[in-house]
C-alpha positions in Angstrom: 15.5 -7.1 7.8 12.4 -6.0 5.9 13.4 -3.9 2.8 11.4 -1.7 1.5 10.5 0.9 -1.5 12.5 3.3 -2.6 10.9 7.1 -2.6 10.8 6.7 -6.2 9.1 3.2 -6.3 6.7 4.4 -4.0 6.4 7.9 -6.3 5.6 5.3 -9.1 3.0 2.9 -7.6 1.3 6.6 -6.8 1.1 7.9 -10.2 0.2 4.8 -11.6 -2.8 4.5 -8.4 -4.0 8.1 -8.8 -3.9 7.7 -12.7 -6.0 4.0 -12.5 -8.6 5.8 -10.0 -9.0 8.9 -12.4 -9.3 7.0 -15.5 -11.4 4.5 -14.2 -13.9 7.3 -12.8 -13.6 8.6 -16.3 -14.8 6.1 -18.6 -17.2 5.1 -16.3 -18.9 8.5 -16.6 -18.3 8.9 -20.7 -19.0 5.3 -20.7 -22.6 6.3 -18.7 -22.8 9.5 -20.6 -22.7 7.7 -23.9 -25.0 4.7 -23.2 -27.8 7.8 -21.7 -27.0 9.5 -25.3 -27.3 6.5 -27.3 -30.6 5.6 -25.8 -31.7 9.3 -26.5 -30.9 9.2 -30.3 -33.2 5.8 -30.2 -35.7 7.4 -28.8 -35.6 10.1 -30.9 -35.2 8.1 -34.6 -38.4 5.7 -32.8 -40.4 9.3 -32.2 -39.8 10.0 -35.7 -40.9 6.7 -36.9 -43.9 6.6 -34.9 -44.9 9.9 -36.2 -44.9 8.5 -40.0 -47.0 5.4 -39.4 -49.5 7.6 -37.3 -49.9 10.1 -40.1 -50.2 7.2 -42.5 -53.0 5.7 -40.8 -54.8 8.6 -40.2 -54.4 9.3 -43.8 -55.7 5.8 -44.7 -58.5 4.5 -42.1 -59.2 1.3 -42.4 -57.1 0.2 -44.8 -55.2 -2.7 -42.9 -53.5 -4.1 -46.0 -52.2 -0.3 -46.7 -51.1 0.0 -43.1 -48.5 -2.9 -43.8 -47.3 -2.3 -47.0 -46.6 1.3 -45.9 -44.8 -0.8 -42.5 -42.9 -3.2 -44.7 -40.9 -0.6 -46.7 -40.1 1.2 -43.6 -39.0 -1.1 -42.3 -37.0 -2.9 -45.7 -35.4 0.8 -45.6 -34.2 0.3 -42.3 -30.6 -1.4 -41.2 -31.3 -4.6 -40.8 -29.5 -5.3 -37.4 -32.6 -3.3 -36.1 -34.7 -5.1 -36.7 -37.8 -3.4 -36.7 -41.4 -4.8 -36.0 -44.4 -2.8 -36.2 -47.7 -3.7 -34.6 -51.1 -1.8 -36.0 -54.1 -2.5 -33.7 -57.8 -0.7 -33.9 -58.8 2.3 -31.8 -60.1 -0.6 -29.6 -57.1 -2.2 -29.0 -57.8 -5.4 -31.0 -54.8 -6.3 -33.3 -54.8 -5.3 -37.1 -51.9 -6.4 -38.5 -47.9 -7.3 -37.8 -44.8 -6.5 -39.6 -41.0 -7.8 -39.4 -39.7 -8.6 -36.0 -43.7 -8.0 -34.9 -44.8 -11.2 -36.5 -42.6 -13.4 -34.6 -42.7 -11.7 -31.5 -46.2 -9.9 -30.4 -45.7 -7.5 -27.5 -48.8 -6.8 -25.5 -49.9 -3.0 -26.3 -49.8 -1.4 -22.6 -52.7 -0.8 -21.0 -52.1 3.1 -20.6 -52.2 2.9 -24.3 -55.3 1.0 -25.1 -56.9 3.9 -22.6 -55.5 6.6 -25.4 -52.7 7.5 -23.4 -49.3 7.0 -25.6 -46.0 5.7 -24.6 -43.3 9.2 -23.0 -40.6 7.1 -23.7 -38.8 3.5 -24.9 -39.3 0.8 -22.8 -37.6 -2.2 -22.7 -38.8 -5.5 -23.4 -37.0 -8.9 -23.0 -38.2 -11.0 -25.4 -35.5 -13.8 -24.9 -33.5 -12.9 -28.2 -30.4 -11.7 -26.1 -30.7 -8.1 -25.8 -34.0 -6.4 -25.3 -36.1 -4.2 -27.4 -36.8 -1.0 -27.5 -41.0 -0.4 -27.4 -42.8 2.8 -27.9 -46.2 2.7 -28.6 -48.6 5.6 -30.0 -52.0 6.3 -30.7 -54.0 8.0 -33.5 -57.5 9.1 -34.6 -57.9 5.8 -36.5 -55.6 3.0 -35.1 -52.9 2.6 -32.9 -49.5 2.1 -33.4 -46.3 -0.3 -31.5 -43.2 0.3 -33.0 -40.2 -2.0 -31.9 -36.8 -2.1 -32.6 -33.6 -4.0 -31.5 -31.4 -2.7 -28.8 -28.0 -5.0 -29.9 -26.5 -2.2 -32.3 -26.8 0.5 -29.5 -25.8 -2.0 -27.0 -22.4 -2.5 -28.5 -21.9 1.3 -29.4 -22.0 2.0 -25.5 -19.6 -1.3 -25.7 -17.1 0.0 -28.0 -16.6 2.8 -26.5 -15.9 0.8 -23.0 -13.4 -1.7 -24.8 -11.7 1.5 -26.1 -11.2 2.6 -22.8 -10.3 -1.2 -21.4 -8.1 -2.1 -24.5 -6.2 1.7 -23.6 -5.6 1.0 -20.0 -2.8 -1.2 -20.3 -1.0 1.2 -22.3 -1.9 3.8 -20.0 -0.6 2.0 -17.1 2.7 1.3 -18.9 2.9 5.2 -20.0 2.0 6.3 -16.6 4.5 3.9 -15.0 7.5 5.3 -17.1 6.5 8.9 -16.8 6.2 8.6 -13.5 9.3 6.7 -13.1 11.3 9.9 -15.1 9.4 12.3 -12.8 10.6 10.9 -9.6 14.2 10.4 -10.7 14.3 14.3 -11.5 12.5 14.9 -8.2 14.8 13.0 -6.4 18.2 13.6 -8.3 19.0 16.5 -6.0 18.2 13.9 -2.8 20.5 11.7 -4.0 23.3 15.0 -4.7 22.7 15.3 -0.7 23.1 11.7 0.3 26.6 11.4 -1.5 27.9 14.7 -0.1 26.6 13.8 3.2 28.3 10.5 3.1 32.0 12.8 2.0 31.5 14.7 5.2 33.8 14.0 7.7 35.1 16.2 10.4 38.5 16.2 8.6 36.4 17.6 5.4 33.7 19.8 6.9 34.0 22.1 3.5 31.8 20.5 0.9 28.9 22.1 0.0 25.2 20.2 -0.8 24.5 21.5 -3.9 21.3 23.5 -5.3 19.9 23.9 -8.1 18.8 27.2 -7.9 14.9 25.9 -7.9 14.0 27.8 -5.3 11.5 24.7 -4.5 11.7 22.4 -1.2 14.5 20.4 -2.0 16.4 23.4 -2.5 15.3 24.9 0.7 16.4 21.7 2.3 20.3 21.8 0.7 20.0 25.1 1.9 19.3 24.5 5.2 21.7 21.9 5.2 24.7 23.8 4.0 23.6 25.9 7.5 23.8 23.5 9.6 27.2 22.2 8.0 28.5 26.0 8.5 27.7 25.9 12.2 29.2 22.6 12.3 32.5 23.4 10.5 32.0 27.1 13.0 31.8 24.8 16.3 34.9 22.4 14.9 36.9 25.5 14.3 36.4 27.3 18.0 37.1 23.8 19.1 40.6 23.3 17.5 40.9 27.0 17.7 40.6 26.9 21.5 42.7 23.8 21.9 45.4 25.9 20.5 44.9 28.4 22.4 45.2 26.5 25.0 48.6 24.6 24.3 49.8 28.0 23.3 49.4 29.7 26.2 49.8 27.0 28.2 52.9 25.5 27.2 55.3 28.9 28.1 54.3 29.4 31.8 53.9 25.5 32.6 57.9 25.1 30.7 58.8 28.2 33.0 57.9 26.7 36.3 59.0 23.1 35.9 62.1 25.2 35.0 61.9 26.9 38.0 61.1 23.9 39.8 64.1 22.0 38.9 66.5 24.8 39.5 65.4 24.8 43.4 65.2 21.4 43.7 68.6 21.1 42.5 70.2 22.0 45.6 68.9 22.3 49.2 68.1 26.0 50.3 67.2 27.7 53.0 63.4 27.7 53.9 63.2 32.0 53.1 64.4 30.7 49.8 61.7 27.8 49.1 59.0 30.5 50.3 59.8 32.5 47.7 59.8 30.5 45.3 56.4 28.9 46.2 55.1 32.9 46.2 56.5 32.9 43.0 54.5 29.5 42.2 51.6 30.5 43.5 51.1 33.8 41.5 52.0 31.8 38.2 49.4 29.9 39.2 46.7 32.3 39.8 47.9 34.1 36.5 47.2 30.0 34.9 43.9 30.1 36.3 42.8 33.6 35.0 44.2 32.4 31.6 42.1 29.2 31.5 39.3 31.2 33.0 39.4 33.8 30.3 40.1 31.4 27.6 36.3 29.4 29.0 34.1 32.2 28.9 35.4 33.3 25.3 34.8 29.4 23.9 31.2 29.8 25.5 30.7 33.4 24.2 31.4 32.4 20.9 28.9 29.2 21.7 26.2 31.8 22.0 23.5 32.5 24.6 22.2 29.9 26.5 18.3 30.4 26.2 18.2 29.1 30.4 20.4 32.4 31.7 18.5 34.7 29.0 17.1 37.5 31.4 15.6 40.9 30.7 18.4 43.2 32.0 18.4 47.2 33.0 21.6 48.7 31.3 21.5 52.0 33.5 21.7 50.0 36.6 24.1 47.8 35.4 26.6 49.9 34.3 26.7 52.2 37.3 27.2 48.9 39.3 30.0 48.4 36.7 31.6 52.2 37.4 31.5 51.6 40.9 34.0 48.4 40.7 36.0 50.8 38.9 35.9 53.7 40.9 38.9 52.9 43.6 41.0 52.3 40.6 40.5 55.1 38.8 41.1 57.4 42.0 44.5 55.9 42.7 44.8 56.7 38.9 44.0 59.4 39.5 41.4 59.5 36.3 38.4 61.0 36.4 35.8 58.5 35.8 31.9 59.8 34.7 28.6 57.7 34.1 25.7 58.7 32.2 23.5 55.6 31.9 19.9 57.3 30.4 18.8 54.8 27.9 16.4 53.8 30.0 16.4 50.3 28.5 16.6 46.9 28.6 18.2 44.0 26.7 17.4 40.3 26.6 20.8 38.8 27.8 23.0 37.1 30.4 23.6 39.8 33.2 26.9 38.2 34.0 28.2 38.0 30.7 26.8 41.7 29.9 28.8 42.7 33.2 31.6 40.8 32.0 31.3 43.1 28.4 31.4 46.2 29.9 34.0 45.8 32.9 36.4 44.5 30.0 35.7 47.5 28.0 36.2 49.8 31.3 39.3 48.0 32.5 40.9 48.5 29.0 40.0 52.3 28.9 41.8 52.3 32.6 44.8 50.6 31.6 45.7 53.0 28.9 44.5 56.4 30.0 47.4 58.3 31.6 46.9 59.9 35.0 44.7 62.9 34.6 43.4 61.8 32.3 39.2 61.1 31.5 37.0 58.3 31.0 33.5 58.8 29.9 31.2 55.5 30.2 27.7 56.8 28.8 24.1 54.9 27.5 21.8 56.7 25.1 18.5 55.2 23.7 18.0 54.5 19.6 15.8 53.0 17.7 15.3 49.3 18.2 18.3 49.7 20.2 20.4 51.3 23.0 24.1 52.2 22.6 27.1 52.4 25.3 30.0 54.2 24.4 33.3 53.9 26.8 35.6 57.2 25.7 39.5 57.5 27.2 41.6 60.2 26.7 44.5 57.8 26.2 47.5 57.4 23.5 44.8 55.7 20.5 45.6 53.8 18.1 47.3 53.3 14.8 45.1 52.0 11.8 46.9 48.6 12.4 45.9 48.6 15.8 42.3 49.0 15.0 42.4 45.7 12.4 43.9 43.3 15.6 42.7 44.5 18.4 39.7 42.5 18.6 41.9 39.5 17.6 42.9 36.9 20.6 45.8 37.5 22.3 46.4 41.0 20.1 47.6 43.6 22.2 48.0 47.6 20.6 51.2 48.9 19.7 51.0 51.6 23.1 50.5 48.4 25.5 54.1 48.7 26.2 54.3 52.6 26.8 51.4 51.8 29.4 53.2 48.9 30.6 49.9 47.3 30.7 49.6 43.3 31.6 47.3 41.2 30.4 46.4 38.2 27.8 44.9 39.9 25.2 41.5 38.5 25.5 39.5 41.2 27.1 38.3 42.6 23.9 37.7 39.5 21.7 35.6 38.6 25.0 33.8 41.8 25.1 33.0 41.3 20.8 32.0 37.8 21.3 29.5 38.6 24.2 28.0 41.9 22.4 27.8 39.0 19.6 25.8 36.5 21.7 23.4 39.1 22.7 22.9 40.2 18.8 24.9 43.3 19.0 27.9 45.0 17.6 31.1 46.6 19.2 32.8 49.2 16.9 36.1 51.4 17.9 37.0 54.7 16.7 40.2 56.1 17.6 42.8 58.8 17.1 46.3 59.4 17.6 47.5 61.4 21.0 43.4 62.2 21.0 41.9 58.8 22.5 39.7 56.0 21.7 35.8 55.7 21.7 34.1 52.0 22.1 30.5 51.8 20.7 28.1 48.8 21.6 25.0 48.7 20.2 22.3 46.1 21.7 18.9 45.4 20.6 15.9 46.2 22.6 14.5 43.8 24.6 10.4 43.0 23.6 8.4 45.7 26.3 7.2 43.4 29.2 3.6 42.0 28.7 
């Protein structure tokens, strides 16, 4: 297997690239920059020297033998690695006379010259000494001048200033390398924070926490998200055990109760009235098994959430008066007056079984405990970004200790034995786990000998397109 580079490494290699590139680019252009200046400032101290041997000229015409001795201590006074030559010829181009460099090297005068033109700039002229020569020539009212002077020293000042920048690099790289190095470890500290967190986890220890470092940058936002993740995770793994037991718990009593009952009639032979009723009997545990296990499903997937597939657009006024009527031949042999007022005239974004499954729980509930005569009110109002349902009894309420369990699994209020109600105690952690799946909220406010009011609020769905 191929290995490869670390984050880090690869971090490295980058700086050191990017800073190679960038330097590079640099001293190229101060390196240019300088060589253009350089040139410039021997153009300029050539002007100036031109300048003096024209005025001298024209100051002395026609005296040849003035013309050098004026040349030689200009060009005595001048450093020596320059080398200066200075050529005088007549207004006619012919030559006059030659000093320093000049006399061991004549450079033609340019034929722009000779036709009283005069040199714009320097120009170079390889003479075979290794480095050209700078050449400007220049013309005055009695003679012409060629001054020339040795481009070595300027050469290596450009030079320097290149083997400054080639001498540095190495040390640059080296700094650059290290820096980087330091950067990428504090970059990639917190990385490494996740990996040996992530490598704890286990589904027996779903509680550690990838730490942040309160940044705010990406690697935060990552431990972040990842701590969200692990709290869904440690969310599904407790619904999981939670529901397995739930399960052994309300399955171990009834399944003990008729392999009791089982033995007991297979004890002894009966008569066949007998073994009929205890199959009836069987049979009824059984259906009561089923709804158990049923119930017991549709809260685990409730508390799952919404499956995106079944998400409809749903009418709450129609659906809750085809909840009521369900209701309605209980309530008459009740004899409880039952009233709808679904005007919300809205619609949520939902499951319309699971929404029907919400409010028939909610309705069943305010059934079971309303005494005869007694009223239940299911109504639907609009608000904003939302539409509310209320279900209202006229029943016994409940005690403040009611009110903390009775959304709790298998809770059942203190008056469920007055009512002589049966049941699991599942219909209202359903209900809040469905209005929880859909975004919403189920609240209960209640009072003593008064009744009990069930709110559930439900957001909007988006108006159709």
């Amino acid at each position: 297997m191929r290995k490869t580079l670390s984050i880090g490494a690869k971090w490295t290699l980058r700086y050191v690239v990017v800073m190679l590139v960038t330097t590079s680019a640099f001293s190229a252009f101060v390196y240019t920059r300088a060589e253009q200046r350089i040139r410039k400032d021997a153009g300029l101290l050539m002007e100036l020297q031109l300048a003096q041997l024209l005025a001298y000229i024209d100051a002395h015409p026609g005296a040849v033998e003035e013309w050098r001795e004026f040349a030689e201590r200009q060009a005595q006074g001048a450093d020596p690695e320059l080398r200066v030559g200075v050529q005088f010829f007549h207004t006619d181009g012919r030559p006059a006379t030659s000093v320093g460099a000049a006399s061991m090297t004549a450079i033609p005068l340019p034929a722009q010259v000779v036709l009283g033109k005069t040199d714009p700039a320097p120009r170079e002229v390889d003479v075979g000494w290794g480095y050209p020569y700078f050449v400007l020539a220049g013309r005055g009212a009695h003679g012409v001048v060629q001054l020339m002077i040795y481009s070595r020293p300027f050469a290596r000042s450009a030079a320097g200033i290149r083997d400054a920048f080639m001498s540095a690099l190495p040390v640059l790289v080296l700094l650059t390398a290290g820096v980087g190095f330091l950067l990428s470890r504090g970059s990639l500290r917190p990385i490494s924070a996740i990996t040996r967190t992530a490598r704890r986890i286990s589904t027996r220890q779903l509680d550690e926490q990838i730490p942040t470092t309160g940044s705010g940058d990406e690697l935060d936002e990552l431990a972040h998200t990842l701590n969200d993740m692990l709290a869904r995770i440690r969310e599904g793994v407790a619904r999981v055990r939670h529901f397995s037991a739930d399960a052994a718990h309300q399955l171990r009593t009834p399944l003990t109760a008729m392999h009791s009952q089982i033995d007991v009639t297979l004890a002894k032979d009966r008569a066949p009235a007998e073994y009929r009723v205890v199959l009836a009997d069987l049979l009824l545990q059984v259906d009561r098994l089923s709804d158990t296990v049923n119930a017991m499903l549709r809260l685990a997937q409730s508390e799952g959430g919404l499956d995106a597939a079944h998400s409809v657009r749903v009418e709450i006024d129609p659906l809750l008066e085809d909840v009521a009527d369900f209701f309605v031949a209980l309530a008459e042999e009740r004899n409880i007056e039952l009233t709808v007022e679904a005007s919300s005239k809205g619609a949520v974004r939902g499951d319309p079984s699971w929404l029907h499954q919400l409010f028939a729980n909610l309705l069943h509930n305010a059934l079971q405990y309303t005494p005869e005569g007694g009223r239940v009110d299911l109504t639907a109002r609009p608000a904003i970004d939302e539409v509310i349902v209320r279900v209202r009894d006229t029943g016994p309420g409940m005690t403040e200790s009611d009110r903390q369990i009775i959304f709790s699994r298998y809770a059942r209020g203190s008056a469920s034995s007055e009512a002589e109600t049966e049941g699991m105690g599942l219909g209202l952690a359903l209900a809040r786990e469905i209005a929880r799946a859909h975004g919403g909220t189920i609240e209960v406010e209640s009072a003593l000998g008064v009744g009990s009011v069930f709110s559930v609020r439900l957001p909007l769905a988006p108006a159709p397109a």
